[in-house]
N, C-alpha and C positions, 0 to 999 in steps of 0.2 A: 435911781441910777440904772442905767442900760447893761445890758449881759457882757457888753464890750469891754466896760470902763470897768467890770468884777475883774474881767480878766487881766485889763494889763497891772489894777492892783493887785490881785494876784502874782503876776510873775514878779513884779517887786517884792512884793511879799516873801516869795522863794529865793530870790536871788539873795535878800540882805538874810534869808533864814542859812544859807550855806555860807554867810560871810560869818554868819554867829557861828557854827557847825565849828568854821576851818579857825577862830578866834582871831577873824579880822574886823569884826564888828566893832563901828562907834561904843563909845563907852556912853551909856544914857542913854542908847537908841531906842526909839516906841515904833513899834510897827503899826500899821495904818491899815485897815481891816474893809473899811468904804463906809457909808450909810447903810442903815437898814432897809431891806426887799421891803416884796408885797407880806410875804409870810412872818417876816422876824414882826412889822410892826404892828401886824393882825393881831398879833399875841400880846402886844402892849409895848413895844420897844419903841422908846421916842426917838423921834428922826434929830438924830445925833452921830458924829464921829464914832464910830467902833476900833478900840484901841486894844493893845496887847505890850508891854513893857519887856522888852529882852531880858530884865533882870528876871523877872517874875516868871518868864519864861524857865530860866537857865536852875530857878528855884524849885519850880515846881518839875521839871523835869528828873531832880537827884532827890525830891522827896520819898524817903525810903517807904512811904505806904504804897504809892504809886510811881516809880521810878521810868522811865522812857528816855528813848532818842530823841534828841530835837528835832531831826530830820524825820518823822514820822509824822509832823503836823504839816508839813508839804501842803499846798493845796486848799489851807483853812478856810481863806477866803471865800471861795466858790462852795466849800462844804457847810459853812457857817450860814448860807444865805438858800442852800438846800437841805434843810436838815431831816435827821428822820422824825424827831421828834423834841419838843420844848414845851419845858417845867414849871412849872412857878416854886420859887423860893422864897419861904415865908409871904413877905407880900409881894405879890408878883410886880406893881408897879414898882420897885426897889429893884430888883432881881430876879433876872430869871437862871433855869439851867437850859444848854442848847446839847442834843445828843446828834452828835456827827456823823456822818458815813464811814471816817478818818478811824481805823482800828489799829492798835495794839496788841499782839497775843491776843486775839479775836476777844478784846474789849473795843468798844465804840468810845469814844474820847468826849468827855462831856466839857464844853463850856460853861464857866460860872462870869453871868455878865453881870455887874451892877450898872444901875442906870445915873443919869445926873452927876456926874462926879468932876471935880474941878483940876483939868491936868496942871502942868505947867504955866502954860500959858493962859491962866483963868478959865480956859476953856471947856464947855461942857460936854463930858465924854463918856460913854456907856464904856467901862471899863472891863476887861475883862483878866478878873483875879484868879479863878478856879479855871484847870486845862491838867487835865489826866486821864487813863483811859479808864473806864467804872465797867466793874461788873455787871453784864447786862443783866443778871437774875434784879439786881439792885432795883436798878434804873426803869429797867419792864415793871417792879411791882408799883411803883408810883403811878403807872396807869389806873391799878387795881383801889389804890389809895384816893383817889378824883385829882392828881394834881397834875393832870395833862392840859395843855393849853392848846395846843395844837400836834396830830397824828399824821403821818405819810402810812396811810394802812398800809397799803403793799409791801413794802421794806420793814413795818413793824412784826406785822404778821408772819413775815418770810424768820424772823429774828426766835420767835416765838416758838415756830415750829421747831425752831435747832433744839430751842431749850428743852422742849418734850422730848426729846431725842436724845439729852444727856441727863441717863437715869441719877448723876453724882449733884442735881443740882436740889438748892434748899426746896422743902418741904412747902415752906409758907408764902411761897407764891404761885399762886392759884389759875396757871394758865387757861383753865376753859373759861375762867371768868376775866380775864384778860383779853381773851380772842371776843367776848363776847361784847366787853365794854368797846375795843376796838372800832368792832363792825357797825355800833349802832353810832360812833363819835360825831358830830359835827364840828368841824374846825371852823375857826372863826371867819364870820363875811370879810373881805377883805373890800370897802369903800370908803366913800372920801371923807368920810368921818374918822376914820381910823388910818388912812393910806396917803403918804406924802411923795413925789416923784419928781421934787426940784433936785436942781443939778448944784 
C-alpha cells in the first residue's frame, strides 16, 4: 500500500474513533487498520487485513491495569506502520507486540497483534487484541532480553536516554547494555521474499 491510501485509512480510522468517543458508533464496528508496510512484514507480519474491534477497544481502554482515552490512539494507523519498535510474542509467527510513537502519561502504547485469525466474515485477519500504553522501563528491557525483531535506533535510543535520567526507574534493566545491543542491531532485510505491495 502507498503512503496515500495509510492516510485516507487513517482519517477513517479517526473519524469512526470520535464516533466511538461521542457513543455514536455502529454497534459491532471493526476498525480497518490497512495491510502491512515494508517494516511490519520484515518482521514476519503476513500480508493480511490489520483489524482493531471497537469493543476490544472500549475494553481495553477501562482495563483498570492500564486505563486510557480512547481518543489517545488518534493516528494508529500511520503510527502502527511506523513504529519505534516490534516484539515477538512467544512465537513470533502467531504474534507479535508493536511499540508506537502514540504516548500516554509518557508510556508508548503497545500493540498486541495476533496473526491468521478468522473474523466474521471467515476472513483471515491479523488481529489485534492487546493496545494499552506499557511502561517503557518494561518494554526497553525486552531489547536486553533478544526479543527485538525490528529497532528505529534514533527514537529508541532518544527513549533510553530519558530513562538514565529518571533516577526512580527499576534496577534490572541494564541501559548501557541496551544502548549497546541497540547500536550494533540489524533489522530485518526488507525483499521480496518477505515483502508484498499488492493493492
Amino acid at each position: 500500500m502507498k503512503n496515500k491510501e495509510y492516510k485516507i485509512i487513517n482519517e477513517v480510522f479517526n473519524a469512526r474513533l470520535e464516533d466511538q468517543v461521542n457513543g455514536t458508533l455502529m454497534a459491532g464496528y471493526i476498525y480497518e487498520l490497512g495491510m502491512p508496510g515494508k517494516i511490519l512484514q520484515s518482521t514476519g507480519f503476513p500480508y493480511e487485513p490489520i483489524q482493531l474491534s471497537a469493543r476490544q477497544l472500549t475494553m481495553k481502554s477501562v482495563d483498570k491495569n492500564h486505563p486510557f482515552s480512547i481518543e489517545a490512539v488518534r493516528n494508529l494507523v500511520i503510527a502502527l506502520q511506523n513504529p519505534i519498535g516490534v516484539f515477538s510474542y512467544g512465537d513470533k509467527s502467531k504474534s507479535q507486540n508493536v511499540i508506537v510513537e502514540i504516548q500516554y502519561r509518557n508510556k508508548n502504547f503497545l500493540a498486541g497483534v495476533h496473526f491468521n485469525t478468522l473474523n466474521a466474515n471467515c476472513i483471515s485477519v491479523s488481529n489485534i487484541r492487546g493496545l494499552f500504553p506499557k511502561d517503557n522501563h518494561e518494554w526497553l528491557n525486552w531489547i536486553v532480553q533478544g526479543k527485538a525483531l525490528y529497532i528505529n535506533k534514533k527514537k529508541i535510543q532518544k527513549l533510553i536516554d530519558i530513562q538514565g535520567i529518571n533516577h526512580s526507574e527499576p534496577t534490572y534493566l541494564d541501559l548501557n547494555l541496551a544502548t549497546k545491543i541497540v547500536k550494533n542491531f540489524k533489522n530485518p532485510t526488507k525483499n521480496k521474499n518477505n515483502y508484498s505491495d499488492k493493492i
